[in-house]
BABATOR-511170 format. One line per 5 residues: number of its first residue (from 1); their letters; for each residue x, y, z of C-alpha. Coordinates in steps of 0.02 Angstrom, whole numbers, plus 50000, padded with zeros to 5 digits. Layout:
// BABATOR-511170
NUM	a	X/Y/Z | ...
//
This chain:
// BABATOR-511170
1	xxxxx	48426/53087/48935 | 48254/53017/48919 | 48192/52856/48983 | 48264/52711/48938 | 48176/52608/48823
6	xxxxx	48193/52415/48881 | 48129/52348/48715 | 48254/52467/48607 | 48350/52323/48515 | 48192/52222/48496
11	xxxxx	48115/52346/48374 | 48264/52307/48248 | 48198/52174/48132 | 48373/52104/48082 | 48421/52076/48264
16	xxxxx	48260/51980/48309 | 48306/51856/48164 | 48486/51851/48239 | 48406/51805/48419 | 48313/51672/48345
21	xxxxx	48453/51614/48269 | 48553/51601/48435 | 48394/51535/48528 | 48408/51410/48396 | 48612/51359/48413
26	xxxxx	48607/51364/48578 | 48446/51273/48624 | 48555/51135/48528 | 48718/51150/48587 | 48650/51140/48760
31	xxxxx	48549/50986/48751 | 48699/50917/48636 | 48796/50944/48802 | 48668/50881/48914 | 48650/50724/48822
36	xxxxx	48830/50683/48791 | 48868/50701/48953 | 48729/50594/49019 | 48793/50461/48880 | 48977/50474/48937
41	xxxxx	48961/50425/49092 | 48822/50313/49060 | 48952/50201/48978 | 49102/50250/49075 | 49051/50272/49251
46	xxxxx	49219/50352/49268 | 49211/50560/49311 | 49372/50584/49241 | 49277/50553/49073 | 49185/50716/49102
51	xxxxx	49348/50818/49147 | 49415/50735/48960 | 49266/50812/48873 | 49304/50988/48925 | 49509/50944/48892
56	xxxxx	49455/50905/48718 | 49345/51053/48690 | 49468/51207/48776 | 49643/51138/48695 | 49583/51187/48496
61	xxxxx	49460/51322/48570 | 49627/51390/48655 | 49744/51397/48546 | 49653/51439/48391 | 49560/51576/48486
66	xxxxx	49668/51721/48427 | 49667/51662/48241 | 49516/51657/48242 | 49493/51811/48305 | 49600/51884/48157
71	xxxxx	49506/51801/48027 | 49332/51873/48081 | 49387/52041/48085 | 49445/52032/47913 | 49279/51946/47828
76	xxxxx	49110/51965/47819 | 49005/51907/47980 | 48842/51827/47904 | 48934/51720/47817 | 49038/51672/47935
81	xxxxx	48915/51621/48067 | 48838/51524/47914 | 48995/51435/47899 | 49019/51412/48072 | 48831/51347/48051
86	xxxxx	48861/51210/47936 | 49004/51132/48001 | 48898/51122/48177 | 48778/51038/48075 | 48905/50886/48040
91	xxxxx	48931/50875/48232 | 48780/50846/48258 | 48736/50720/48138 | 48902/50638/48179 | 48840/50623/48362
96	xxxxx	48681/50561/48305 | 48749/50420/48205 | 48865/50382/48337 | 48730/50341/48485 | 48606/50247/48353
101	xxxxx	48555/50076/48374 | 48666/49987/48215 | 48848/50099/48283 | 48818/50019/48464 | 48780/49868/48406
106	xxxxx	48952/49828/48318 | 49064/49954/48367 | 49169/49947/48537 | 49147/50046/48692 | 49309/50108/48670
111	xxxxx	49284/50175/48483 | 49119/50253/48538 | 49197/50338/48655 | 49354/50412/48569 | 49257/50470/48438
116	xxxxx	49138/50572/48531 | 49297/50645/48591 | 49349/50665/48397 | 49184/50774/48377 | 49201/50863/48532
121	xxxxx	49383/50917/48485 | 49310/50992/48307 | 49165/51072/48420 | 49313/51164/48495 | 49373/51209/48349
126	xxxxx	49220/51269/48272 | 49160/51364/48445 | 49324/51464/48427 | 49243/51539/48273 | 49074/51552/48360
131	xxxxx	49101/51697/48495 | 49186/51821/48388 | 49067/51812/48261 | 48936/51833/48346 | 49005/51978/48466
136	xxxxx	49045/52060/48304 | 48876/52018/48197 | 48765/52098/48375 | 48870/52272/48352 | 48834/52267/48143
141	xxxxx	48648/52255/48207 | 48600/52397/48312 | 48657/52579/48347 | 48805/52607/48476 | 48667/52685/48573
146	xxxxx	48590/52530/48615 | 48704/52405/48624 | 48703/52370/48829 | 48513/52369/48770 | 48573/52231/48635
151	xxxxx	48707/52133/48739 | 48581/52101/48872 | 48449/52069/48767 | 48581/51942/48661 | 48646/51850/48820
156	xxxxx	48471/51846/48905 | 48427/51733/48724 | 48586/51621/48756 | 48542/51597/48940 | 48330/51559/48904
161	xxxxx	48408/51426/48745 | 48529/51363/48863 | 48380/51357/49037 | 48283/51257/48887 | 48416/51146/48797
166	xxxxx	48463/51079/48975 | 48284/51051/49048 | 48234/50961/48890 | 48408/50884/48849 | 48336/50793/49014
171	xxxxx	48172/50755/48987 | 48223/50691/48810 | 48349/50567/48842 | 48225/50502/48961 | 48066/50523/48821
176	xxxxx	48149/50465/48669 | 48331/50404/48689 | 48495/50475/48656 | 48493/50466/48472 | 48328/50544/48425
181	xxxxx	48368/50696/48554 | 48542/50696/48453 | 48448/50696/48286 | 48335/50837/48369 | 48479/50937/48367
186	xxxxx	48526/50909/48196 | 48366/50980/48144 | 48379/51137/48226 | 48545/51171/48165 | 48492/51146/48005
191	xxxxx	48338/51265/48034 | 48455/51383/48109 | 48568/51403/47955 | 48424/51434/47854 | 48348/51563/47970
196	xxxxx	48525/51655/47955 | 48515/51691/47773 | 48346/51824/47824 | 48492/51951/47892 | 48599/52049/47763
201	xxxxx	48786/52037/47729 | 48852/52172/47817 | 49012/52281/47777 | 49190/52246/47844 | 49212/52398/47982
206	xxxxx	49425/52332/47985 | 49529/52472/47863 | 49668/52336/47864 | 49623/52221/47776 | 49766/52109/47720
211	xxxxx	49858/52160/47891 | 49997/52022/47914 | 49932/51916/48062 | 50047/51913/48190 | 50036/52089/48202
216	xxxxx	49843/52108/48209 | 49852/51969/48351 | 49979/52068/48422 | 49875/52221/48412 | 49700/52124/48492
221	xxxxx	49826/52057/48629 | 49891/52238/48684 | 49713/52328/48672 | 49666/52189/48818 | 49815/52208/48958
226	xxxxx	49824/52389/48925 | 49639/52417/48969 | 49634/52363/49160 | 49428/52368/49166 | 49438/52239/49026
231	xxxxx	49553/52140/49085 | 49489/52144/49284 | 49334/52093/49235 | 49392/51955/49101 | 49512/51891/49250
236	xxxxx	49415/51865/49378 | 49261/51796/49266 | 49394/51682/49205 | 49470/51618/49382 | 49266/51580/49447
241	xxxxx	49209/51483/49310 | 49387/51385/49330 | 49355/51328/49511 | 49163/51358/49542 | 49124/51253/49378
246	xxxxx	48987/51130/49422 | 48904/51091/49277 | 49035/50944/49183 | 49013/50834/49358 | 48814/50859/49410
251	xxxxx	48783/50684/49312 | 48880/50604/49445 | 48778/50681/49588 | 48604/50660/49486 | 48659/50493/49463
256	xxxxx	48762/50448/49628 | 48734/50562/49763 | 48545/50634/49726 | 48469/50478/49625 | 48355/50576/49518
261	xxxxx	48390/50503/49350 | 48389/50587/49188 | 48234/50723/49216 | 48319/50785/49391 | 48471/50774/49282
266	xxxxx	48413/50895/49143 | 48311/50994/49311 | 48486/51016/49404 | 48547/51078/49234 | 48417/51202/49200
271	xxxxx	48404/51283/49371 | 48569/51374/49353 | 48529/51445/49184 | 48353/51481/49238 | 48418/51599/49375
276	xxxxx	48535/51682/49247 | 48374/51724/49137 | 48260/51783/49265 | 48415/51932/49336 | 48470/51955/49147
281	xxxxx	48283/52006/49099 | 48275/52102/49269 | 48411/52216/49212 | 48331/52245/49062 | 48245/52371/49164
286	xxxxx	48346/52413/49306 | 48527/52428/49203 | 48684/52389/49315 | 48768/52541/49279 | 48792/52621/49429
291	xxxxx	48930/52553/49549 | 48954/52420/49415 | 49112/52338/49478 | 49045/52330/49672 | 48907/52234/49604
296	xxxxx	49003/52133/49481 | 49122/52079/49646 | 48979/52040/49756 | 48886/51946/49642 | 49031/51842/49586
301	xxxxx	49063/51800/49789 | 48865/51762/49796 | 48890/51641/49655 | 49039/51553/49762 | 48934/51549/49918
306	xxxxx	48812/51454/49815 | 48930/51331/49730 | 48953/51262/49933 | 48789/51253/49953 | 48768/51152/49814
311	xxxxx	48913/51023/49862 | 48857/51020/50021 | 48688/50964/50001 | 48588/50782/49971 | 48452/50859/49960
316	xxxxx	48367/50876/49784 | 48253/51012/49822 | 48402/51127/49911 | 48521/51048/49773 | 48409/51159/49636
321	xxxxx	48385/51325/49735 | 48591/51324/49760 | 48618/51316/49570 | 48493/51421/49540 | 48548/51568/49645
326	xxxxx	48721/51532/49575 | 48649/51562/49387 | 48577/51721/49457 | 48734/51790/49523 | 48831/51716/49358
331	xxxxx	48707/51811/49244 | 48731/51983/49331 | 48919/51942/49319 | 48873/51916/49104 | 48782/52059/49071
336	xxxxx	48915/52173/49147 | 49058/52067/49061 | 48959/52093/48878 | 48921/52275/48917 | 49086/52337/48946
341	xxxxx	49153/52249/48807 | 49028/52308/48679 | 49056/52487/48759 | 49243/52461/48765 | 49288/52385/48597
346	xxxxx	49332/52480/48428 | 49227/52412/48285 | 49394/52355/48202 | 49451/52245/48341 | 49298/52155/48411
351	xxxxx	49337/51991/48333 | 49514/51983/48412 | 49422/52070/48586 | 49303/51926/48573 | 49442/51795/48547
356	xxxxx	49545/51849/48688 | 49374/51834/48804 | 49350/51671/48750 | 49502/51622/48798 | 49490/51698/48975
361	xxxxx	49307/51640/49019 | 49266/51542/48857 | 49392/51415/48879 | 49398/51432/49076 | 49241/51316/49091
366	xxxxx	49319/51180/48974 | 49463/51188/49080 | 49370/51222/49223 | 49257/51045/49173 | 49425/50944/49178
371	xxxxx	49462/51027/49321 | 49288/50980/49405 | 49337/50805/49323 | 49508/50781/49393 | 49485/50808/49571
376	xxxxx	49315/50722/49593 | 49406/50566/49526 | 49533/50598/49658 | 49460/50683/49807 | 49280/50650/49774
381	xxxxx	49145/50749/49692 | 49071/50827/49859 | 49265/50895/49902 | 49285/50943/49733 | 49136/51060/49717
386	xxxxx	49171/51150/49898 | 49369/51177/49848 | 49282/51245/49694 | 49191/51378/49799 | 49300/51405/49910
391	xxxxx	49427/51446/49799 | 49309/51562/49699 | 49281/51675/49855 | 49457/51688/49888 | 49476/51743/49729
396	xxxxx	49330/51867/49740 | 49412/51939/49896 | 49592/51966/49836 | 49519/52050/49668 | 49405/52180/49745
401	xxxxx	49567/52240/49881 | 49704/52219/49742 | 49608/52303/49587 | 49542/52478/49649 | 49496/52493/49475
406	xxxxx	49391/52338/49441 | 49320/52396/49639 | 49272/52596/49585 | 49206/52546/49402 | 49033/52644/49356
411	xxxxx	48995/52656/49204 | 48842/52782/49219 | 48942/52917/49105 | 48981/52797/48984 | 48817/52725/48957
416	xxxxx	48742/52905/48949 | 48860/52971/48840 | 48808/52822/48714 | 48621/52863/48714 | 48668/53036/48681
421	x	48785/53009/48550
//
């Protein structure tokens, strides 16, 4: 086996035009998040209006998750991901119009509100669509023998987009206002969907077509539970972003406990992805392939450790190096999540793969936002983000003495078997 090449997927024109294209979504989505956040409670002042925004994303990103699973594996993926595209474009511009001057002026608090949650609950929708697509379109890309080249290289783009959308969803809403940082985002979706059309249609990899859809649900469903790596690493993923979810409650301490307005806001924001980009590129060159599941466990009980820390502090400057060190220990637990499902997963199931993922860790942090939400309104936010922990390195401990398998993963021979293939 020769050396790796770090740069392998990069050389593939068609999936540099699909990074841009997620650099562009999520840049977006993320200060979309950032920004609507800030705005909810700007007008509320009430946490439990944060938990409500993740309630109203994860119930139609649940339960469509597995139908929408079914329909990408059965269609082309370019066009899908343009659909998905367009629609995302009338979120935007729905939130946009929504936080303008005229719209405040005459419309209620109350109206505002509820229909932010209107366009949040199609967001969930729409991101049900999202994931699978885009799992699938990355594998339609590139050559099996560099796809843990590709998945890092895809979910180091996310995390930089994400680092970005939240440092300048910040600096924005402090710069220009709500609405012109929601119009922002218009515009880049907009750009994105045009980008999009630069990459091919590519060919439908599922031989059954037409395949009645209860049983090709059925079929994603079993593929999961009966693979225990899968579904170790999918479960505890899932249960950590549940309870060490800090990210739908940090207005309340920027705002209340730390007092550093909307830039420390957007700062608080960006740290965490910022440490998932800096490990994510790291492994670019030293691939987490050997002892992969001890790694996976400890960095998952790192990013609990850190999730305290965070609660615990008043401190702004302390505040920032605890999320960061918890987006560094989140983005080794990513890359080894996206690697052993592109590894893992038949061509002919990846959308239902994907849709069952989302539903484990995608929908987790909605959940896990209401969650955050729920018992900051009742216990207080500090409480609420130390439980959060606490509970994440419980979980951390129980997984890696109750799944010897998740414990003993490696997956040096599969990775070398790959390149050689």
């Amino acid at each position: 086996m020769g050396k790796q090449d770090p740069y392998a997927a990069l050389r593939i024109k068609e999936f540099n035009i699909f990074l841009l294209v997620r650099f562009l979504l999520v840049f977006g989505w993320s200060m979309q998040f950032i920004v609507i956040e800030w705005q909810v409670y700007s007008i509320t002042k009430d946490p439990l209006s944060l938990g409500i925004i993740g309630l109203m994303e994860i119930i139609p990103a649940f339960t469509m998750a597995l139908f929408a699973g079914h329909i990408v594996d059965q269609n082309e993926k370019r066009n899908l991901l343009a659909i998905c595209t367009a629609a995302f474009s009338f979120i935007s511009l729905g939130l946009f119009l929504l936080t303008s001057e005229r719209i405040i002026a005459n419309w209620s608090t109350n109206a505002i509100l509820y229909s932010i949650y209107g366009l949040v609950f199609f967001g969930g929708f729409l991101r049900s669509f999202f994931g699978p697509t885009i799992f699938s379109l990355v594998a339609l890309l590139v050559p099996k023998k560099i796809y843990p080249n590709a998945a890092t290289w895809s979910t180091s783009t996310w995390k930089t987009a994400a680092v970005s959308g939240a440092l300048f969803g910040g600096f924005f809403i402090s710069w220009v206002g709500v609405d012109k940082t929601l119009c922002l985002v218009f515009i880049l979706v907009i750009l994105s969907f045009i980008v999009l059309f630069q990459i091919k249609k590519k060919p439908i990899l599922n031989k059954k077509i037409g395949e009645p859809m209860l049983k090709s649900l059925k079929t994603g469903v079993q593929f999961v539970f009966k693979n225990k790596v899968i579904l170790g690493v999918l479960t505890l993923d899932m249960i950590a972003v549940l309870f060490g979810g800090t990210v739908a409650i940090l207005s309340v301490f920027a705002q209340d406990i730390l007092n550093v307005g909307p830039e420390g806001f957007g700062i608080l924001n960006a740290s965490i992805s910022l440490g998932s980009i800096l490990t994510m590129f790291v492994t670019t060159y030293i691939p987490i392939n050997k002892n992969t599941g001890k790694k996976m466990l400890f960095s998952v009980f790192i990013f609990g450790l850190s999730i305290i820390a965070f609660g615990l502090s008043s401190i702004f400057w302390l505040s920032i190096l605890a999320l960061f060190i918890s987006g560094a220990a989140d983005g080794i637990s990513m890359v080894i999540r996206q690697t052993i499902l592109q590894l893992k997963t038949p061509d002919d199931m990846r959308g239902r793969v994907s849709s069952v993922n989302s539903m484990f860790v995608g929908s987790s942090n909605e959940l896990g936002a209401f969650e955050s939400g729920l018992a900051a309104k009742l216990v207080g936010p500090v409480i609420a983000v130390v439980f959060g922990g606490t509970m994440t390195l419980i979980t951390t401990i129980a997984s890696g003495v109750l799944n010897p398998t998740l414990r003993n993963l490696d997956l040096t021979e599969e990775i070398k078997s790959k390149e050689e293939g």
